[in-house]
N, C-alpha and C positions, 0 to 999 in steps of 0.2 A: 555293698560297694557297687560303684555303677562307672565304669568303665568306659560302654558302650558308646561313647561322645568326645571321647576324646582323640588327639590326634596324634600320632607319633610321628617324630623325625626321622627323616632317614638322611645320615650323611653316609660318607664317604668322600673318595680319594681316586682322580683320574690321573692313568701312569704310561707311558708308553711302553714300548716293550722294552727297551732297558732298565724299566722301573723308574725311570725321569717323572715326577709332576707334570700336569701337561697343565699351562696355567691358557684360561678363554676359552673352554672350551664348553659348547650348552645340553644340561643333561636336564631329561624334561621325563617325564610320567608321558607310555605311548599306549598304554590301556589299564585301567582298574577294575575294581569291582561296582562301582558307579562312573557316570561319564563326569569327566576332569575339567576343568577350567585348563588353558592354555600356557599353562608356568614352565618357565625355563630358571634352571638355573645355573649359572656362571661359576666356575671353579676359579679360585683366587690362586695366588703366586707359588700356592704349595702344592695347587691341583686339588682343593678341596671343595665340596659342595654340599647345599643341606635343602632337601624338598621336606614336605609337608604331607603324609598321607591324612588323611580326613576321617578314614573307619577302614574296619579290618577287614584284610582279604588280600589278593594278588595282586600285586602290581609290575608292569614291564615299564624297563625304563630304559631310554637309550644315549649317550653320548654320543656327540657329534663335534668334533675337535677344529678349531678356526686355524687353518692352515698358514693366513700370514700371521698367527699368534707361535707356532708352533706345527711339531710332526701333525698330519694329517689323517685320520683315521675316524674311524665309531665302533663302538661298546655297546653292547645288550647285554641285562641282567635281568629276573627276576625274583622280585621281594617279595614275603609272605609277612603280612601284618597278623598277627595274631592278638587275639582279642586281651591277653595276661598283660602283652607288651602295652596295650592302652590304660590299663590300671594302672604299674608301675610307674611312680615318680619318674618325671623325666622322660618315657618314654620314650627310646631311643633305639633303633637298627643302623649298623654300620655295612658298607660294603664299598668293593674297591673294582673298580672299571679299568682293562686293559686294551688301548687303543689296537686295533689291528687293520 
């Protein structure tokens, strides 16, 4: 089994701190373990979002919340792509961003 090429998703869910959806708001990869093409991506009505990692390793990613969409804030997390998660069907990391 070879793994090693594949990409996993990472979604998740951006919340304010009452736990509200924050819907517009652009969560982007801000360093990996290769250098990144320039992707954002847009959280819909529910506050959800889904990037793309490319191959395993760490990734920091940050939200940044469109104030005339909504509360005003940003979010820092870091993901760990693990190389099992690339093999598994589906491929798939969850995490949840809370605006502050």
């Amino acid at each position: 089994m070879n793994g090693s090429r594949s990409a996993v998703e990472i979604t998740g869910v951006v919340r304010d701190t009452s736990g509200t959806p924050v819907t517009g708001a652009h969560v982007l990869f801000t360093e990996g373990p290769q250098p990144l093409p320039d992707i954002a991506a847009l959280t819909d009505a529910e506050g959800r979002f889904s990037l793309v990692a490319p191959t395993a390793g760490e990734y920091r990613l940050i939200c940044r919340a469109d104030p005339l969409l909504g509360p005003s804030g940003t979010a820092e997390a870091t993901v760990r792509v693990e190389p099992s998660a690339q093999a598994a069907p589906q491929g798939r990391l969850s995490v949840e961003l809370t605006l502050g």
